[in-house]
N, C-alpha and C positions, 0 to 999 in steps of 0.2 A: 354313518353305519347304523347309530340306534335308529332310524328312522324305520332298518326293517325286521327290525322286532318282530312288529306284529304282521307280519309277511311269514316269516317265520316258525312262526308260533302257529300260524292258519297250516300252513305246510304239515306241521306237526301233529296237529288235531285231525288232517283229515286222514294221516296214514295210519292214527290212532284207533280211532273211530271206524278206519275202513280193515282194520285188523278184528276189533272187535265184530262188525258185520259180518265178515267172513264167520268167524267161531259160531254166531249165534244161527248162521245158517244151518251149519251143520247139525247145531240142538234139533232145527227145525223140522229136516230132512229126517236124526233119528227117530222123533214122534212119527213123522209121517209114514214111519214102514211101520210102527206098532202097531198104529191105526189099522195101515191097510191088514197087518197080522189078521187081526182080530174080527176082520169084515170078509175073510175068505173063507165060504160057506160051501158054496155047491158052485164055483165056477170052474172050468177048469184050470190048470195050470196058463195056459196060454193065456188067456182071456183074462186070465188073474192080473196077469202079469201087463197084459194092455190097457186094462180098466186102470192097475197103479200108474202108470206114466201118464194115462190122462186125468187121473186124479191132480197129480203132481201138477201135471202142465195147468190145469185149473187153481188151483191151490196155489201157483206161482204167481198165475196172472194177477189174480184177485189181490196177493200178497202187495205184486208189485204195484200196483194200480192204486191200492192204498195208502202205500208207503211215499210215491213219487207224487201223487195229486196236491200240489199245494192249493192255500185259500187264498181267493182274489186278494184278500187284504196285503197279502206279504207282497205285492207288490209297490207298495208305499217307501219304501226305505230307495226302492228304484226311483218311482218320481221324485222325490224330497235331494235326493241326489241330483237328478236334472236340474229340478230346482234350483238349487244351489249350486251351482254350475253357470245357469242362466243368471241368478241374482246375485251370488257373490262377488265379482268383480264389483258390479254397477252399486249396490246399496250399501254393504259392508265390507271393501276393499281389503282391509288392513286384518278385520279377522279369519276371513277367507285366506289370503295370502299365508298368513304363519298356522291355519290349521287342516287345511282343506287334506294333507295326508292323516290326519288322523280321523276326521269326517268322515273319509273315502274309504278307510278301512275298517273301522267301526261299524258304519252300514256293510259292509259286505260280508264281517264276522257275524252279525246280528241273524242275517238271511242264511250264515254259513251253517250257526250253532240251529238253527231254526230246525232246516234241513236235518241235521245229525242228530238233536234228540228228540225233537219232536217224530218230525216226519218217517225217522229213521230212515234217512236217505243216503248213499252214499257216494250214490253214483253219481246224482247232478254237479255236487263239490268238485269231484276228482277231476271230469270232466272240463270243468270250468278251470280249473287252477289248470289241468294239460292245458287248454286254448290259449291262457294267460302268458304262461312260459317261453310257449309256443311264439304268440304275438307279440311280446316283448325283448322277445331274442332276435328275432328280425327288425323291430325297429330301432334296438338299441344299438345293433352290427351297422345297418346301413346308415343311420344318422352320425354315425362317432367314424367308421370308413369315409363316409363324403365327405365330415369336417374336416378331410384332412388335404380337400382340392380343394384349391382356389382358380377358378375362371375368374378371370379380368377379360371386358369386351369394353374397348376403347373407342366407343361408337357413341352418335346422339341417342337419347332414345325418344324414337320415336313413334307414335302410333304401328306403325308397321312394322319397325324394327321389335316392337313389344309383342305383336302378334305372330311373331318368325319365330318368337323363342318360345312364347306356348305352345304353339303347335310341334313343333320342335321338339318341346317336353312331353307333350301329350303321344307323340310318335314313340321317344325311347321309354314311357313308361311301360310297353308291350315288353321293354327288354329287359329290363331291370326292377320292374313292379312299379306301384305307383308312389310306394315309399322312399325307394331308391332315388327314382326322377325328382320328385318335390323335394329331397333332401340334398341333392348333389343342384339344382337348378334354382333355388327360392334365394340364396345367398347370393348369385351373380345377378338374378333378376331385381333383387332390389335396389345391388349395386347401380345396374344400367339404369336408373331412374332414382337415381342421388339427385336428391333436393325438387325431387317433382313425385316421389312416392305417395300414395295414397290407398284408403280402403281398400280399393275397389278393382287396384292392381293385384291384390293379397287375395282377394274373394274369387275373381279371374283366376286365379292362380291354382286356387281352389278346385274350382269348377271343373279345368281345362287338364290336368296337369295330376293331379291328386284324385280324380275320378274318371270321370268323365274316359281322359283319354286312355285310360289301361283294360277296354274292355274286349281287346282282340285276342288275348291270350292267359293261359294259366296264369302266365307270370303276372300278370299285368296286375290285379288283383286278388286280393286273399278270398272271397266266395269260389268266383271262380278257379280258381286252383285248388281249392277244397271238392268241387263237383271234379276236378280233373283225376284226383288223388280216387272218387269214389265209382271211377270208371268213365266219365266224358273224356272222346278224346281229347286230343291236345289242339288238334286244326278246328277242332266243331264250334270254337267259339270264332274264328276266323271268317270261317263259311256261312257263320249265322248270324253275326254283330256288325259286319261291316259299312252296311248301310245304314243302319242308324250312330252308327258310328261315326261315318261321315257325315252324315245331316246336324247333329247334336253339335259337331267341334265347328262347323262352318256357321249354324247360327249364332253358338257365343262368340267367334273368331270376329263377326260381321258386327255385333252387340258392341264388345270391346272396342273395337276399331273406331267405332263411330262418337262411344261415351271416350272415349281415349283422348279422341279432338274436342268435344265438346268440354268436359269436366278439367281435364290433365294439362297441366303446363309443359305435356312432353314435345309439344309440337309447336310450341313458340318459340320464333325462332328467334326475338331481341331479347328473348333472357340473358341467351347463354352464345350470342352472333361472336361475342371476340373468343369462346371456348376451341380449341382446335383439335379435331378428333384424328386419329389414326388409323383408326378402323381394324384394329390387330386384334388377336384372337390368340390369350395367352394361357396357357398350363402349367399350374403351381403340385408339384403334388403327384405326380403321373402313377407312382407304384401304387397309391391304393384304390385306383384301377384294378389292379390285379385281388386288391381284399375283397372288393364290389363283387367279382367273379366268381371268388372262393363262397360267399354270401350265396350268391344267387343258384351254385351250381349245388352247395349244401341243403337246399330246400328241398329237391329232388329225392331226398334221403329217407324218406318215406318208409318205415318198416312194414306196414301196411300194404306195400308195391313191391318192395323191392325186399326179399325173403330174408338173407346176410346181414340186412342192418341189425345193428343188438337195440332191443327196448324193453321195456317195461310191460309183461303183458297183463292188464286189468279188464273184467268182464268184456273178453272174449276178443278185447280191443287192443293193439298194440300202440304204445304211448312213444315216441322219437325219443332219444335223451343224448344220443351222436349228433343230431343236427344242430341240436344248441348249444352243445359242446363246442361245438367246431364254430359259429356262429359269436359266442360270448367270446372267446378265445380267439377270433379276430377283432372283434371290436377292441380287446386290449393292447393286441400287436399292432394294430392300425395305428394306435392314440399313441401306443409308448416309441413307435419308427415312425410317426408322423412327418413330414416336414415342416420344420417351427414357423417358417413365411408363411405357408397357405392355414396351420392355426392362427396365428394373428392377423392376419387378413380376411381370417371369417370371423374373425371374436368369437371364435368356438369356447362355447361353455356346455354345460351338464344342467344347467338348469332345465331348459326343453324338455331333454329325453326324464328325467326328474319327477317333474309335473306331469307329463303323460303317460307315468309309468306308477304315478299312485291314484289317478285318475280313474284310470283304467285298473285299477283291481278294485274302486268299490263300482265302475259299471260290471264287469263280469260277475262278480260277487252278487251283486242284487238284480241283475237283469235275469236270474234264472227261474224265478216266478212266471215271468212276462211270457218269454219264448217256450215255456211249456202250457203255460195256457192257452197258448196261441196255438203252438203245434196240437196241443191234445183238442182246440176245438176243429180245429181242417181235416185232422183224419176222422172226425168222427161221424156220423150217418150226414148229420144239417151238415155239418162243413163242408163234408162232400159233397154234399147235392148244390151247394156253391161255389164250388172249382172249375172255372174255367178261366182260359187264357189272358183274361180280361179282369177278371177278380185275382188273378195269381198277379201281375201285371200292377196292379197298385195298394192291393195287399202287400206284397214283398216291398214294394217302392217304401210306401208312408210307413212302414217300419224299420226298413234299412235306412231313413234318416235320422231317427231315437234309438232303436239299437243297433248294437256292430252288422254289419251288413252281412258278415260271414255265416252264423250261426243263422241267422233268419233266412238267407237262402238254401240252408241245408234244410232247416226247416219246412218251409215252403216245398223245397222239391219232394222232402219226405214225402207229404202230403198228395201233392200230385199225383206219385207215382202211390201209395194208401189207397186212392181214391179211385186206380184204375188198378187196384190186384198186386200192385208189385213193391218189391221192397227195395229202400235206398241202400240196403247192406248187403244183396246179391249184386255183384257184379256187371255179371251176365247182365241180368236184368236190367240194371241203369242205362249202359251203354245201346241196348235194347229200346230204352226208351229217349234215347238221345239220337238214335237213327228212327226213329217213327215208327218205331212197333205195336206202339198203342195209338189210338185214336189221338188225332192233336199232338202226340205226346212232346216231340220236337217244337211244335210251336209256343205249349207251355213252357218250356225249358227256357226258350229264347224268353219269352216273358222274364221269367225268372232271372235267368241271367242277365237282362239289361238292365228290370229295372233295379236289383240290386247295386251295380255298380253307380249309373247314373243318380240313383236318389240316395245315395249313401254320400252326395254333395250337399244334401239336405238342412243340413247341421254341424256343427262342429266337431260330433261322436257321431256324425252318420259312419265315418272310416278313420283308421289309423293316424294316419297322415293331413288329415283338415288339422286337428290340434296342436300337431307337430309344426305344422305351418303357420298354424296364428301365434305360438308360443315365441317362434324364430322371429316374426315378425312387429311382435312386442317387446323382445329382447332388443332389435332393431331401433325401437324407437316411435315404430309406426304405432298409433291409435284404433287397435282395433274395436268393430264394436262388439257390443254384447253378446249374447247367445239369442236371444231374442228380436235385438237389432241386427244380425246377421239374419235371423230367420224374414224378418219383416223390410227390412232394406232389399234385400236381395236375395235370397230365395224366394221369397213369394212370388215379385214383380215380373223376376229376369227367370230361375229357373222353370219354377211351377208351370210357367204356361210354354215354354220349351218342351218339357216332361208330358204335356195335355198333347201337343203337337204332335210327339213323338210315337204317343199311344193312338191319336186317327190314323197317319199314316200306316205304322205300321202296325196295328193291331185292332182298332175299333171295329173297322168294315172287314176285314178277311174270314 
């Protein structure tokens, strides 16, 4: 429990800080009418009175443009984090291991206090800590709900039988997200490949399972359900991802299949010729099923959508705090009515969710330099004049593999839609530009929304769920490699030139 101290404490500083903001607006606002007092000469009322609210509306801008611009440097505590992320394990194992939560949130208070009294920001923080909550409450529900099934499949495994259950999982992660699928599927799947386990089944897993295949619907992944929430419909990723959808899971299906016989002892058949399989298909666990549900349908809970839900309302934005109620409040009923066979048969622990839950508050924490320099150069005149389907396209990609891929596609579409008039916080307008109401607009989108998901396979912090997978999978026993030997093993060779592919077809020449 002291671990969340200083979770705590940041909690506490920012509703601090965003109390005082509030007050010191209000000083600012009373000068601002003195001002205008004292400038009102020979206009008239009316004109007085329009000249002050664009005074104000100027006066804000400029405030806020000042306030919220960070300096390229404060992005450093963000890379030094990668860093150490990528090099921790490999070179200093043992310090890494016992401090990496204090690392993690020290950069992220650094960036936090930065924000609050330099920048006088308070918005980026609050912001950042909602997303935080937000995405830790789903992966903390569905990782501790799955632990608590156990599938047993009493089958060989073999090349094939390994590519039925990716695809398999890449199919139900449209239902469940793609967190839910790699956390309810990565424990049976490595079962089915006892004592023939390897990297490269983990990375696969990754790939197929964890990205890749949750790109057909809101649920499937957190960007897209985020564009869902901001008026895309719910079928438009269906209508618009399918075919690279289907080409993407068929060339790593054909990839694996083939490294599966070469590399893997899954398909030797004098290893294990006197082993005698059943071929049954067992269910440990069935009712938290029913928590997965309760999970999945609580997401929905949107106060932002849906009017009755109670939240938290901060600058102009309403914040969830039912969702993760409901959310954190199964993950304990799940663990505490668990069935005790399918916990010990997963060797369910808390380390995983653990790790990627102090992990992931110094990326949120420091990655808020990054994504606003980013966002603030795409909307800007050059940016714009750089926006199209093809720059949005691997712009979004090679940053949804370093950062969360959520926040960068919000970003990206903001931009988009900046650069053609329109704004990501009308409504109307989004869904407007998700049906092709501006030029391209839908073809950008789709940029947007593919390569978000698919290169947020990029890295091990491209998505939620890649870390969650390697941590389960090292708890396991397996040898994962590094951050950088994941990038150069196999992102580069296998997916990069998929992801190059995937951009001739469908986006280079159209």
């Amino acid at each position: 429990m002291r671990n969340f101290i200083p979770v705590v404490t940041l909690l506490f500083g920012i509703l601090f800080f965003q109390a005082f903001s509030v007050q010191k607006s209000f000083a600012k606002e009373a000068v601002s009418l003195e001002i205008l007092a004292d400038q009102d000469h020979q206009s008239t009322e009316s004109s007085n009175t329009e000249h002050g609210q664009s005074a104000e509306d100027h006066g804000g801008d400029h405030g806020e443009e000042a306030h919220h611009a960070p300096p390229g440097w404060l992005v450093i505590p963000f890379v030094a984090l990668l860093l150490m992320i990528a090099t921790g394990p490999l070179f200093y194992e043992h310090f890494w291991h016992h401090n990496y939560p204090k690392i993690a949130v020290a950069l992220a208070l650094l960036v936090v206090s930065y924000y609050l009294f330099i920048l006088q920001n308070v918005h980026g923080p609050v912001h950042a800590l909602a997303e935080y909550v937000q995405f830790i409450a789903l992966l903390a529900s569905l990782y501790i709900a799955s632990g608590g099934i156990l599938i047993e499949i009493d089958k060989k495994a073999t090349p094939l039988a390994n590519v039925s259950l990716l695809l398999i999982g890449a199919l139900i992660s449209n239902l469940i997200g793609t967190t839910g699928a790699s956390m309810l599927l990565i424990r049976p799947f490595i079962r089915l490949n006892k004592g023939n386990i390897q990297a490269y089944h983990i990375i696969f897993f990754i790939f197929m399972v964890s990205n890749v295949g949750g790109s057909l619907t809101p649920i499937g992944d957190p960007p897209l359900f985020l564009g869902f929430l901001k008026g895309i419909p719910f079928f438009w990723t269906l209508e618009h991802n399918w075919p690279a959808w289907i080409f993407a899971l068929a060339v790593l299906a054909v990839a694996f299949y083939f490294i599966d016989r070469k590399l893997g002892r899954a398909g030797d058949d004098s290893e294990l010729e006197e082993t005698t399989y059943t071929n049954k298909f067992t269910l440990i666990g069935v009712k938290n099923f029913g928590w997965l549900f309760i999970v999945i349908c609580s997401v929905f809970l949107d106060p932002n959508v849906i009017e009755w839900v109670p939240a938290i309302v901060y600058d102009g934005q309403k914040f969830s705090f039912l969702r993760e109620i409901i959310m954190l409040s199964v993950a304990f009923l799940s663990y505490r009515f668990a069935d005790q066979r399918a916990i010990k048969g997963n060797e369910f622990n808390f380390e995983p969710i653990r790790e990627v839950a102090f992990i992931f508050i110094g990326i949120f924490g420091t990655m808020m330099p990054a994504l606003e320099l980013v966002g603030n150069f795409a909307k800007s005149p050059e940016g714009s004049a750089l926006i199209t389907h093809n720059t949005l396209y691997w712009g979004t990609g090679l940053l949804s593999g370093f950062l969360d891929n959520a926040p960068t596609y919000l970003n990206f579409l903001a931009a988009a839609m900046a650069a053609k008039g329109a704004s990501i916080n009308n409504i109307e307008e989004v869904r407007q530009f998700a049906a092709d109401g501006f030029h391209d607009s839908a073809f950008e989108l789709m940029a947007i929304a593919i390569a978000s998901v698919f290169f947020g396979a990029m890295t091990y912090i491209g998505n939620g769920p890649n870390f969650m997978v390697k941590s389960i999978a090292e708890q396991s026993g397996i040898k994962m490699p590094s951050f950088f030997g994941y990038i150069i093993r196999f992102s580069l060779p296998i997916l990069l030139p998929l992801l190059f592919i995937v951009w001739l077809i469908f986006f280079a020449f159209v």
